[in-house]
C-alpha positions as CSV (number, residue, x, y, z in Angstrom):
1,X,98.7,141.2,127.5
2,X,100.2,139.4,124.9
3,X,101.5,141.3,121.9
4,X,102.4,140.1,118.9
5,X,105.0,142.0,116.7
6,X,104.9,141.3,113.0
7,X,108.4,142.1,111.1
8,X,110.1,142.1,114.2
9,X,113.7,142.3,113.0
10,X,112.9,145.8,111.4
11,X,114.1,149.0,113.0
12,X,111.1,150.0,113.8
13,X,109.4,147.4,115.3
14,X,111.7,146.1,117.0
15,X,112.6,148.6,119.2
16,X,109.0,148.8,119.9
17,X,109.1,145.4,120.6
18,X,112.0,146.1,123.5
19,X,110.0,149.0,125.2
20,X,107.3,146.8,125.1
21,X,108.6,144.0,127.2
22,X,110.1,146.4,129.5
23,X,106.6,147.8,130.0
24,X,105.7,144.7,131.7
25,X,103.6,143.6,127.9
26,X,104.4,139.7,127.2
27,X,106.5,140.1,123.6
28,X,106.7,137.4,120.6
29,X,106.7,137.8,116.9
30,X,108.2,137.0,113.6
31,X,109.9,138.0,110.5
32,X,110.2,136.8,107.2
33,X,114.5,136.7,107.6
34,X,116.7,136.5,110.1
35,X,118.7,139.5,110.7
36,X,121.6,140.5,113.3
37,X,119.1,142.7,115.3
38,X,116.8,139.5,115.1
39,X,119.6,138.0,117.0
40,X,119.6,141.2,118.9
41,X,116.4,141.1,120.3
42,X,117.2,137.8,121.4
43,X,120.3,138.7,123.2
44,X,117.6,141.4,125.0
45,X,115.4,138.8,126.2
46,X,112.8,138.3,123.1
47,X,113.7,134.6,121.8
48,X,109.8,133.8,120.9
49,X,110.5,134.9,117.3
50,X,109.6,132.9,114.3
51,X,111.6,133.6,111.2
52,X,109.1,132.4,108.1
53,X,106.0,134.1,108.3
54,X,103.2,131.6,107.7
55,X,99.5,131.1,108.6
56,X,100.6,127.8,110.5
57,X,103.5,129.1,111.9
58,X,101.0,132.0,113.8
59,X,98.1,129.6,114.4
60,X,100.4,127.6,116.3
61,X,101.8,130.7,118.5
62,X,98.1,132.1,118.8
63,X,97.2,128.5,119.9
64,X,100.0,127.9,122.4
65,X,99.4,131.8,123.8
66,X,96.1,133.7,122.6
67,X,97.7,137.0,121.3
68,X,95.8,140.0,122.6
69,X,97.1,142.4,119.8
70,X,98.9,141.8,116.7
71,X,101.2,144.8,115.7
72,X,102.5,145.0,112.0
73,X,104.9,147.4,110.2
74,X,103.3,149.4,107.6
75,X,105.7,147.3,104.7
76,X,103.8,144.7,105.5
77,X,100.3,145.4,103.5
78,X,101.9,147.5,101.1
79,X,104.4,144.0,100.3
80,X,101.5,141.9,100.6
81,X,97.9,142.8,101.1
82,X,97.1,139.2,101.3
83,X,99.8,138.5,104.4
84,X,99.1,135.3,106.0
85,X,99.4,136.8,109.1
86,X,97.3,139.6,108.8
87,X,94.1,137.7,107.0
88,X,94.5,135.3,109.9
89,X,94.0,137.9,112.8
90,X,91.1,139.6,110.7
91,X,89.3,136.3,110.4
92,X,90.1,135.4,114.1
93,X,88.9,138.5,115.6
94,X,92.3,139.5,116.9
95,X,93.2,142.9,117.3
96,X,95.5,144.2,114.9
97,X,97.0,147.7,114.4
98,X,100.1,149.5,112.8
99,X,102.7,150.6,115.5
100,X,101.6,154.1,116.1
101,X,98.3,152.7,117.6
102,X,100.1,150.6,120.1
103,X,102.6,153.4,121.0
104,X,99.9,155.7,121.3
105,X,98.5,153.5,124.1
106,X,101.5,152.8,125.9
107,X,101.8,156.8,125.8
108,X,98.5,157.1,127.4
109,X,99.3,154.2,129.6
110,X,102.4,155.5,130.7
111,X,101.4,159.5,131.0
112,X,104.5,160.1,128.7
113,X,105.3,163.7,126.4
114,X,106.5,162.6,122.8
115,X,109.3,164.1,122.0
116,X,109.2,163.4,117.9
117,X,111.9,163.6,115.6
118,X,111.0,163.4,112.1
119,X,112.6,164.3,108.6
120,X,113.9,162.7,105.3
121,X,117.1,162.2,107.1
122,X,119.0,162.4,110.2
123,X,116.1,161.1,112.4
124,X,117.7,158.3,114.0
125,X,121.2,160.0,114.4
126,X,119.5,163.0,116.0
127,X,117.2,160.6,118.0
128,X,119.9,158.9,119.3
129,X,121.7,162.4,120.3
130,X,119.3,163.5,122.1
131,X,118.7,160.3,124.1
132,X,122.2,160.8,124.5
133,X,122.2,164.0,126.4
134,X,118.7,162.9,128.9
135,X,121.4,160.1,129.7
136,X,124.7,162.2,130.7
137,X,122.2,164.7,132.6
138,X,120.8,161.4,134.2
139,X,117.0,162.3,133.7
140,X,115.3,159.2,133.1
141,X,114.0,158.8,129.4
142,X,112.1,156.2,127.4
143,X,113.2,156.0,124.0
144,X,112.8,154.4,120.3
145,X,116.1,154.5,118.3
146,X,116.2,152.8,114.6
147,X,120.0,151.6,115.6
148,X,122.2,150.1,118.2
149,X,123.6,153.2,120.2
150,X,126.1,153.0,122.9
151,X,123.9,155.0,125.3
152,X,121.7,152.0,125.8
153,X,119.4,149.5,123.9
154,X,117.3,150.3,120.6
155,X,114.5,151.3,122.3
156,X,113.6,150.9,126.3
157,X,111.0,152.0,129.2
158,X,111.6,153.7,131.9
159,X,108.6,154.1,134.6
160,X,110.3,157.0,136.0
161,X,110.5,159.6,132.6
162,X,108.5,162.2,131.7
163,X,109.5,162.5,127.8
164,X,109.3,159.6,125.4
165,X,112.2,160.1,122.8
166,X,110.5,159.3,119.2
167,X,112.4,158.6,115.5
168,X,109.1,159.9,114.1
169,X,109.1,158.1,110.4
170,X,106.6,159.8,107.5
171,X,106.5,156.2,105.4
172,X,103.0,155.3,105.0
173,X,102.3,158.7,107.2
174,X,102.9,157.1,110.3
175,X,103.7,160.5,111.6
176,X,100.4,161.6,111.5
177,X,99.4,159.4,114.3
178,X,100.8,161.5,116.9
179,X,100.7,165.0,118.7
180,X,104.1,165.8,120.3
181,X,105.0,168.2,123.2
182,X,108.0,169.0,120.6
183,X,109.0,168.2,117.3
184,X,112.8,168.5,115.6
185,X,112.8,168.7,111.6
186,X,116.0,167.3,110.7
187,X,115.3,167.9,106.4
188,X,112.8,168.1,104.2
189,X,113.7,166.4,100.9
190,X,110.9,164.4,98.8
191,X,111.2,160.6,99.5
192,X,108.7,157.8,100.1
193,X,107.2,157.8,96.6
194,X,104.7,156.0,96.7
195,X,103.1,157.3,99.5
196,X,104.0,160.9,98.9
197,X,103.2,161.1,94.6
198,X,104.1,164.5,94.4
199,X,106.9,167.3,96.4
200,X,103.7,169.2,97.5
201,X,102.0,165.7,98.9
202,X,104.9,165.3,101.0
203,X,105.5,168.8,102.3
204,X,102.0,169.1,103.1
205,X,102.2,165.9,105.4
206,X,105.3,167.5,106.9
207,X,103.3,171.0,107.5
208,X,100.1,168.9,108.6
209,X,102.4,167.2,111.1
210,X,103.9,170.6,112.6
211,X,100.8,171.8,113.0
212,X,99.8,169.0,115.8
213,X,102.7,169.2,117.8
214,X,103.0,172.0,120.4
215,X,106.3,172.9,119.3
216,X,108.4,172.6,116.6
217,X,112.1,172.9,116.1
218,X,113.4,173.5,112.0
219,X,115.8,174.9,109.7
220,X,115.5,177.8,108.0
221,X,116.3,176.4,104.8
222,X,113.2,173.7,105.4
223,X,110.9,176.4,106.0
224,X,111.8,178.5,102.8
225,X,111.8,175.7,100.9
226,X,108.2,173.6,102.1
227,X,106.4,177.6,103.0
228,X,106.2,176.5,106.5
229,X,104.4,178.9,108.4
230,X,106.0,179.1,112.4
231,X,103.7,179.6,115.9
232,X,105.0,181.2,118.8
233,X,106.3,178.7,120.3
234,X,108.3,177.1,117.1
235,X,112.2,177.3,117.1
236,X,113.9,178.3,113.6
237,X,117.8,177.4,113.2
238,X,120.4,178.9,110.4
239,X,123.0,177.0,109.2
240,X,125.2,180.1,110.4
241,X,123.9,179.6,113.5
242,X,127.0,181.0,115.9
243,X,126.4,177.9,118.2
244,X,126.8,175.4,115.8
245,X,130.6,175.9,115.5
246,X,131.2,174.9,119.4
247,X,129.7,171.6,117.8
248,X,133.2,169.6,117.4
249,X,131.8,165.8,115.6
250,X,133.1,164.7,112.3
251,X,130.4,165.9,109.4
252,X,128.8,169.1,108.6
253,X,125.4,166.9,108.8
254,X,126.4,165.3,112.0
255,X,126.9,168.7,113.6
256,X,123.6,170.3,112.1
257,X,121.6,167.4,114.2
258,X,123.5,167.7,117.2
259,X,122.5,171.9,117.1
260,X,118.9,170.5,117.1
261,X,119.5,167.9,119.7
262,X,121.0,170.8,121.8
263,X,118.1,173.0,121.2
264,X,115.4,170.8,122.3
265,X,116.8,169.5,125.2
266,X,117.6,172.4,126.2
267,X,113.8,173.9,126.2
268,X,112.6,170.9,127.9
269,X,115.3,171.0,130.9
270,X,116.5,174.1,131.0
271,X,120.3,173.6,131.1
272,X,122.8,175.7,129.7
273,X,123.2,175.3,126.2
274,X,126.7,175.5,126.9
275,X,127.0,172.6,128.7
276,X,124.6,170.7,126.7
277,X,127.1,171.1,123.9
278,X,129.7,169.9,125.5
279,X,128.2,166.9,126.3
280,X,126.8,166.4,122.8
281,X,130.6,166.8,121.5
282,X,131.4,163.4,123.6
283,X,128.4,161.9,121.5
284,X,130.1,158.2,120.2
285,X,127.8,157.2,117.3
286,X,125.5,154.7,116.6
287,X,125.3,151.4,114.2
288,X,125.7,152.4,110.7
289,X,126.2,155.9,110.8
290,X,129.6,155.9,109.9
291,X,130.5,153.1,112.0
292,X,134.3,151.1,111.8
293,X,134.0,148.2,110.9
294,X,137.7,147.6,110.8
295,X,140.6,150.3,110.6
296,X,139.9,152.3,107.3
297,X,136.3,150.1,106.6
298,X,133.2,152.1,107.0
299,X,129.6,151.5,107.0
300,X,126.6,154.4,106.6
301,X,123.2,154.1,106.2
302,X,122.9,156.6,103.3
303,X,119.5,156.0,101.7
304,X,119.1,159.5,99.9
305,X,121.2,161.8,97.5
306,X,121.1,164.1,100.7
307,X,122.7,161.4,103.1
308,X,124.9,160.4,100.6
309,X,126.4,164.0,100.4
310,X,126.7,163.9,103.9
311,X,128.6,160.3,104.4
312,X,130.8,162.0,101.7
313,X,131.4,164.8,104.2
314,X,132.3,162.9,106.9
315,X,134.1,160.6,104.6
316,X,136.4,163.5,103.9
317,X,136.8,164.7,106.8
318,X,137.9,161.3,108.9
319,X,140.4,161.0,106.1
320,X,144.0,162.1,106.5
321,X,144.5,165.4,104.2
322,X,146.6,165.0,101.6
323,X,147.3,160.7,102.1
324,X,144.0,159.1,102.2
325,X,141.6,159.0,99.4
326,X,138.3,158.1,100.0
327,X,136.5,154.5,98.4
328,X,132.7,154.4,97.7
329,X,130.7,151.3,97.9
330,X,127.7,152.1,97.0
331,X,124.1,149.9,97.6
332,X,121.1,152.0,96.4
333,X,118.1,151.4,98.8
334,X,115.0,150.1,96.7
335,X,114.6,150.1,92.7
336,X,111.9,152.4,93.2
337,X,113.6,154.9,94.6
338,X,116.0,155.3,92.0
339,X,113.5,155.8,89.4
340,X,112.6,159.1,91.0
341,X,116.4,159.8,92.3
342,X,118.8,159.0,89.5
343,X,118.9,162.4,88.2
344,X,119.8,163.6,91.6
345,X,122.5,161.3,91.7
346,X,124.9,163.5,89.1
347,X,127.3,165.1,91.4
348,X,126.6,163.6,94.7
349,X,130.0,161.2,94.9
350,X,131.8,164.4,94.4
351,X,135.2,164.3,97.0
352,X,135.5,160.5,96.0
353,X,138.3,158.5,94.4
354,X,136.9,155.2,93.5
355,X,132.8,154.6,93.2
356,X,131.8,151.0,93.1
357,X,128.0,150.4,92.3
358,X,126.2,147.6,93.7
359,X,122.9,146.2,92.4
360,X,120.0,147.9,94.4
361,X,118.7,146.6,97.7
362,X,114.7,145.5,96.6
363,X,111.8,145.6,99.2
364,X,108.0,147.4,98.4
365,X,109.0,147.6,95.0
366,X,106.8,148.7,92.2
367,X,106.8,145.5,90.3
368,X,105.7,147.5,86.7
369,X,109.0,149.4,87.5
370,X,111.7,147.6,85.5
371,X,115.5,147.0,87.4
372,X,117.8,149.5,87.1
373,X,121.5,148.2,86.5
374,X,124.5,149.7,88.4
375,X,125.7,149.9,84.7
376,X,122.8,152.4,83.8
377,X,122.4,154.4,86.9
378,X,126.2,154.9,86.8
379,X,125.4,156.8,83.8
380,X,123.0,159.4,85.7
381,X,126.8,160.5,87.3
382,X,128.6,163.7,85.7
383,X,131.1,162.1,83.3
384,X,134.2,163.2,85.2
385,X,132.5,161.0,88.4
386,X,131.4,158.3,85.8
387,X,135.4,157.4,84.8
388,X,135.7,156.5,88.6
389,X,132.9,154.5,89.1
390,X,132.4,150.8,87.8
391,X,129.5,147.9,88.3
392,X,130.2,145.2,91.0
393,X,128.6,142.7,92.9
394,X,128.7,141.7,96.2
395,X,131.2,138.6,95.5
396,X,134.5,137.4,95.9
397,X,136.3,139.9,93.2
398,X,135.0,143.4,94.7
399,X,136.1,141.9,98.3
400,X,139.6,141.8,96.6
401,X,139.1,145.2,95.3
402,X,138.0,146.4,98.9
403,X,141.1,144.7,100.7
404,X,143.8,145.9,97.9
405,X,142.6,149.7,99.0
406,X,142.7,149.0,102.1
407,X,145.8,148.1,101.9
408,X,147.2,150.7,99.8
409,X,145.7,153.0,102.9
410,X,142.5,154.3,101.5
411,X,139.5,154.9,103.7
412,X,136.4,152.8,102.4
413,X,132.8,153.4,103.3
414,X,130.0,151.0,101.8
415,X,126.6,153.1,101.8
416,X,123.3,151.2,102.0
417,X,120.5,151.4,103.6
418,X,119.3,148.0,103.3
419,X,118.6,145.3,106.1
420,X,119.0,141.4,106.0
421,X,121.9,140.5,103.4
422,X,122.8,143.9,102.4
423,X,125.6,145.9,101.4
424,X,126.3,146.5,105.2
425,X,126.0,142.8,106.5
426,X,128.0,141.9,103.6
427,X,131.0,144.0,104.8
428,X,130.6,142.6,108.4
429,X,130.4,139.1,107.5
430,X,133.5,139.6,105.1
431,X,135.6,141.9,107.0
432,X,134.9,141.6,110.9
């Protein structure tokens, strides 16, 4: 069967797109840029990837290789209801579907368990731990990670596990889609906008969502805060939790998803939560999550005021007491979202030295919502944070900025969430 994966270079299709090759499914697909996990995906195996997305550009694929099911991300109507892509498959007959369609059938193909992790944030860090942990016990897993890990590819199949490992995203309620053997709540914090209009829209996805898997693991905090009402066989965690401080990993956030990783895995294998943890604390990180670039140069993929907080954390904590002060380069992801965040923004940089404030990453923005400058949302900062921050772009004079810290010895961490020409891929091309 030939499947076609639309937005390809995106982190969630295109780990999709590896599991689906190594499920013996012939792969192609395209993407409106090119990207570095484009070129990672090639690296894996899947070079039949047109960047452009165009009516002729897919006729000609189709034409060369019928395509059996075309497989989109849910950006993709929301960006553009009139895709060229997707009106050609409708008027061709070609199945189409969003992603949790296909991975439901590979699921039932495959005679997997979904083992989902879903929240606000943390989802891909505590994905990737807990893939981690299946690994260093050597129990096969199959797997969809929205980053490079060192444990293994982005995503992958393999015919001999039991549990499918699942970065469970709410946008568009994707989530929805699925009924899990087990489910880990990393944080419940309104996001996604314009899918979720209201706090009480998107709790009640999150409750709706806990109430089709079998099991679910959550904070404390979560459930005070969203009335979650817990079954038998649900799992609540405390922040105080005793366990937690054998967790040894740089960031209070960091730690909390690690406690989570430990829990679950340990209720689907039954090994010693003791052991478990100290396999978690040899857990070495995953792309973007602050990741060296070089000595002192960090990247993190802080798209909320909640990861944010926690890169700060971490930040902090990596940094040498008392000799290091810690640089903020900061990339707010979508225009959008800052329209509903910027009030949340007041004290989040709190711990840093030096803030500098990118224009915003666009993509599915509102186009009646008008552009936020880094000169205006610097202004949503307490005062005392708004005398360290300033407006830059992403050019030759904030490099020179970036290099005269790092010089000086300061620890620098640009946080975006953002994909193709970002903050992040900025920093690499500049840097590395």
């Amino acid at each position: 069967m030939h499947i076609f994966f639309s937005g390809i270079g995106g982190t969630g299709i295109g780990p999709l797109a590896l599991i689906a090759k190594e499920a013996g499914y012939e792969v192609s697909g395209s993407d409106k840029q090119d990207s570095q996990y484009i070129k990672y995906l090639a690296a894996h195996g899947i070079t039949n990837v047109h960047i452009g997305q165009t009516e002729e550009a897919f006729a000609a694929a189709n034409a060369k290789k019928p395509v059996d099911w075309y497989v989109y991300s849910s950006a993709l109507p929301k960006e553009n209801p009139n895709h060229p892509e997707l009106l050609y498959v409708q008027s061709n007959g070609i199945k189409h579907s969003k992603r949790d369609e296909f991975l439901n059938q590979i699921l039932r193909d495959k005679k997997l368990k979904l083992v989902a992790i879903a929240g606000t944030h943390g989802k891909t860090t505590t994905t990737a731990m807990t893939v981690w942990l299946f690994k260093e016990l050597k129990i096969p897993i199959s797997f969809s990670v929205g980053a490079k890990t060192a444990s293994g590819d982005m995503g992958q199949f393999d015919p001999a596990s039991e549990y499918f490992v699942y970065e469970c995203d709410e946008f568009d309620r994707n989530f929805l889609a699925f009924h899990p053997c087990i489910s880990l709540i990393t944080g419940i914090a309104w996001d996604h906008h314009e899918v979720f209009p209201t706090l009480e829209d998107y709790q009640e996805a999150f409750r709706q969502f806990m109430s089709q898997s079998s099991a679910n693991i959550v904070w404390q905090a979560d459930m005070d805060v969203a009335t979650i009402h817990m079954g038998q066989k649900d799992t609540v965690l405390d922040y105080e939790d005793r366990e937690l401080h054998a967790i040894t990993l740089d960031g209070l956030y960091n730690r909390r998803n690690a406690w989570q990783a430990v829990k679950a895995v340990h209720q689907l294998t039954h090994e010693p939560q003791d052991k478990l943890i100290e396999i978690i604390n040899t857990f070495p990180g995953l792309s973007r999550r602050m990741e060296r670039i070089i000595p002192n140069l960090y990247t993190d993929y802080a798209h909320t005021p909640e990861k944010v907080v926690g890169g700060i954390n971490t930040a902090l904590e990596l940094a040498k007491p008392g000799e290091q002060k810690v640089v903020v380069v900061y990339e707010p992801l979508t225009n959008r979202r800052m329209h509903y965040t910027r009030d949340k923004h007041a004290k989040i940089f709190e711990g840093a030295a030096r803030i500098y404030w990118v224009p915003s990453y666009l993509a599915r923005e509102d186009p009646n919502l008008p552009i936020l400058s880094p000169k205006e949302l610097i202004q949503s900062l307490d005062p005392d944070l708004q005398e360290l921050a300033e407006p830059h772009k992403l050019n030759e004079t904030l490099k020179k900025a970036i290099q005269k810290h790092l010089k000086d010895g300061d620890l620098v961490v640009g946080m975006s969430g953002g994909g193709g020409n970002s903050l992040d891929e900025w920093l690499r091309r500049e840097f590395k």
